[in-house]
N, C-alpha and C positions, 0 to 999 in steps of 0.2 A: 593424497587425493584431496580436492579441495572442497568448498561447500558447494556449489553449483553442477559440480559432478556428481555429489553423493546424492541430494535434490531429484538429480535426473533418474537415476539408479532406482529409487524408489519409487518414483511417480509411475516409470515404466511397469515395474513390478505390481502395484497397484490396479494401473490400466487392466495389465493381462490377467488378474485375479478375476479382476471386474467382467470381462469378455467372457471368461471360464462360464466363470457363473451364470452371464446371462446367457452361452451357449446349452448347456445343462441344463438352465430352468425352458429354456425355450425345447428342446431336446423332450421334457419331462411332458409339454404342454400336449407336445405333437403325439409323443405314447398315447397317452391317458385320452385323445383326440381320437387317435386309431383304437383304440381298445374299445371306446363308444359306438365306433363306425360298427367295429364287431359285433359289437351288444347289439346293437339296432340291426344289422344285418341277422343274427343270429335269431331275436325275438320275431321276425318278420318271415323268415323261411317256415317256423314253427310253426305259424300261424297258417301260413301256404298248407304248410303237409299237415292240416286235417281234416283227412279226409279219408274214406274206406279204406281200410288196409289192404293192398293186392298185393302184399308177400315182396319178395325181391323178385328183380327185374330185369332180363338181361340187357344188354346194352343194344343201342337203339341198330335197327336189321337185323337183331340175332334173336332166333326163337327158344321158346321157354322150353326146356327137358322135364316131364313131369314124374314122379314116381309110381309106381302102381301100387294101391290101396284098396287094400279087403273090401269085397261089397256085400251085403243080401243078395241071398238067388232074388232076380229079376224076372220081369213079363216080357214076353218075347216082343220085339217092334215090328207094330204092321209094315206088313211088304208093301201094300201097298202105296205106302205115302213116300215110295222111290218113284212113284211113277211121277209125280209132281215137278224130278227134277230135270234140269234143261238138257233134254240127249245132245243138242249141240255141244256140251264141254262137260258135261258128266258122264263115267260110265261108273255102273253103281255092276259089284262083282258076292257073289255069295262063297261060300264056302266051310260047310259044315256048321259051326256056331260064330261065326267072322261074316263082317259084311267090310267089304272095302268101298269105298267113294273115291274116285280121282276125279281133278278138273283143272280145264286147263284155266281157270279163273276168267272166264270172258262172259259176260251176262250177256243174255238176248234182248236187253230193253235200251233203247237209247240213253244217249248220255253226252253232256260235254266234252267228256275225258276221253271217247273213241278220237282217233285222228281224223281230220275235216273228210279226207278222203272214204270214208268209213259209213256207209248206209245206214249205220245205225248214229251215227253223230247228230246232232243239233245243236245249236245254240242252249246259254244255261238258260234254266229258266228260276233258277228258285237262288241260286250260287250267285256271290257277289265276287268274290273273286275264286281264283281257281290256282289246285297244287302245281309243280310242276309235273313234266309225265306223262304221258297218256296210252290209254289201252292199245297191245298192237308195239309195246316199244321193249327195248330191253328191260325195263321195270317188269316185265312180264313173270311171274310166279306161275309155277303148274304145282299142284299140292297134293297129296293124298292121306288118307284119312283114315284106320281099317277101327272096327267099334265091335265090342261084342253084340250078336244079334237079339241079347236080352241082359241088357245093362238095369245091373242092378243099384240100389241108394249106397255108397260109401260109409264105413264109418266116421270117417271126419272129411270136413268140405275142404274143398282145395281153389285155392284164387287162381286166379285168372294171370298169365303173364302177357305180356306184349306178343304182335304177331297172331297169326290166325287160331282163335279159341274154336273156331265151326265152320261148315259150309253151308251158305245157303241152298236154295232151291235152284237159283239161276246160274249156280257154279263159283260164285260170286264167294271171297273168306269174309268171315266175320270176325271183326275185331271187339272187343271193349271199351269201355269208358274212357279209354286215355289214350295222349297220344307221341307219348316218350316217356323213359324213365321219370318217375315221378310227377309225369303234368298230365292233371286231367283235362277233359274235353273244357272248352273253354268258347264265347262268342266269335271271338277272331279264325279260330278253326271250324264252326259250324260252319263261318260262310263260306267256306270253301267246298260243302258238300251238297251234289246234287241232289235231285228231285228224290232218289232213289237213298240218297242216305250214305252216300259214297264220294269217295278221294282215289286219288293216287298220293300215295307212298312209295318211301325205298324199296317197298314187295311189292307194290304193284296194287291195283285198284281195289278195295276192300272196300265195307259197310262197317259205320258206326250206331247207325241211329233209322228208328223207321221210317220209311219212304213217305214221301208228302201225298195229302191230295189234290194232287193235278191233273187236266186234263189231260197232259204225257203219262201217266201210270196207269198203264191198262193190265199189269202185268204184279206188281207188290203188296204186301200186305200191307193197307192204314188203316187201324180201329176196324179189323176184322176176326175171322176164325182161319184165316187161311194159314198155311204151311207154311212156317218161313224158313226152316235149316233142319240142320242136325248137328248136336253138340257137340264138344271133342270126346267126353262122358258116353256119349252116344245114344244120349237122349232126345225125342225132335223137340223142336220150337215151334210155335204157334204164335200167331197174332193175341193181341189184345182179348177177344171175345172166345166165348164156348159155343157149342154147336147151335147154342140156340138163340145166339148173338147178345147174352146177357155176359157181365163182366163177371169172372170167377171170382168166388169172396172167401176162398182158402189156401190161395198163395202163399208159399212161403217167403221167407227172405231172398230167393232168388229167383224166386216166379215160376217156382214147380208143383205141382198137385199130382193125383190120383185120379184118376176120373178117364172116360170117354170121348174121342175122340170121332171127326167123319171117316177116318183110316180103317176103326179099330172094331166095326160091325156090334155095338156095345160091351166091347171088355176094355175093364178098366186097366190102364197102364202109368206108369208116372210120366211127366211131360213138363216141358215149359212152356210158357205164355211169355211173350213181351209184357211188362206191368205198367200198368194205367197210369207213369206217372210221369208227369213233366219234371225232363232235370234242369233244364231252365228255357226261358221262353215257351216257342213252343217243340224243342227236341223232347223225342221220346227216344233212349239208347234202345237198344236191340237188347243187348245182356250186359247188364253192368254189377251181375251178384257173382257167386262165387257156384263151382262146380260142385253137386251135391253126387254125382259119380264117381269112378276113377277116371281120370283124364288120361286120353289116350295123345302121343305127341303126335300132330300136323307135319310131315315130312314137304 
């Protein structure tokens, strides 16, 4: 073998040591580059999820199973304040100490979201853009709802999952603060809800937040005493105000008190109020605490 072979022999040898390495060290850059991405991606999620804890969550169109949880005997719920809700899509059913609610989820108050064809449709008026969907389509949800007729306080509170937590008065489900697994209500999803506080969804047209006031709302609660729902717990909702249009100042943490009602002829029952608080701009959510009942599950 001569010197100019042996020469090449090494050099080559050399080169490809050289390559290794710089492949490895380049190799090592891009780890340690991804691992950062991680880090960063990881301290940035954390930072997202804090926020109320609503338990686990099913996956997005699948509704929550709740358990049933020992209550206090309970005050019975005025009868009366079934009369408030829309006989066009509720029928509200008795039986023994059971009160059932069904509806076919169609509000009686205009909206975007009815198809143009639809008497009660308009134009948005408060909605900058708008869900896909509309009332009247396959998204259509019918629900029902049965509550003891005197739902009493739980021993421990239960969160709220996705999908309908209550009905309102118009027939209309009430949903919660959020609006998928893990993401709460946020600006870019406000604008998409009417004057009334409502969208379409993969279930179909629901309420997140209390209705505006506009001259279209002749019909919902904004910073009032009036009737807005009834819980899944099976306790009703009420607007912002008491009967004597002053703001109640013993809410609990999820906007329930003791007290007297226009329903309940002066006997005191437990209740909730929408709470006097802006969660950002000017949205006020509907229910965004946690069920101080046993939650009954929304079929």
């Amino acid at each position: 073998m001569n010197f100019k072979k042996i020469t090449f022999i090494v050099l080559s040898a050399l080169l490809l040591f050289s390559c290794g390495q710089s492949s490895k060290n380049n190799n090592q850059d891009k780890t340690e580059k991804s691992d950062e991405i991680k880090k960063i991606d990881g301290d940035d999620k954390t930072d997202r999820d804090e926020r109320p804890d609503r338990g686990e969550r099913p996956e997005r169109g699948e509704k929550r199973k709740y358990e049933v949880i020992p209550t206090a005997p309970g005050k019975a719920t005025p009868l009366s304040a079934f009369d408030e809700f829309n006989p066009n899509s509720v029928t509200i059913s008795f039986d023994g100490d059971e009160i059932t609610i069904d509806s076919d989820g169609h509000p009686n108050h205009t909206t975007p979201y009815w198809q143009e064809s639809d008497s009660l449709y308009i134009k948005p008026v408060v909605a900058i853009a708008q869900t896909p969907g509309r009332i009247g389509s396959h998204r259509d949800r019918s629900i029902s709802l049965t509550v003891s007729a005197s739902p009493g306080l739980a021993v421990k509170s239960t969160s709220t999952g996705l999908g309908p937590i209550g009905i309102s008065v118009t027939g209309v489900p009430i949903f919660n603060d959020s609006e998928g697994p893990g993401r709460a209500l946020e600006e870019k999803i406000a604008e998409t809800f009417d004057y009334a506080g409502g969208h379409v969804g993969p279930s179909g047209y629901h309420y997140h937040s209390e209705s505006m006031d506009v001259p279209e709302n002749t019909l919902l609660s904004h910073d009032d005493k009036k009737l807005v729902g009834i819980m899944a717990d099976g306790f009703l909702i009420y607007g912002r105000r008491e009967m004597d249009d002053s703001y109640p100042s013993d809410l609990d943490e999820s906007g329930g008190h003791t007290g007297a009602t226009q329903h309940s002829n002066g006997e005191e029952f437990y209740h909730y109020h929408i709470i006097n608080e802006y969660y950002f701009g000017n949205l006020i959510v509907l229910f965004g605490g946690d069920f101080k009942g046993s939650p009954n599950n929304i079929l």
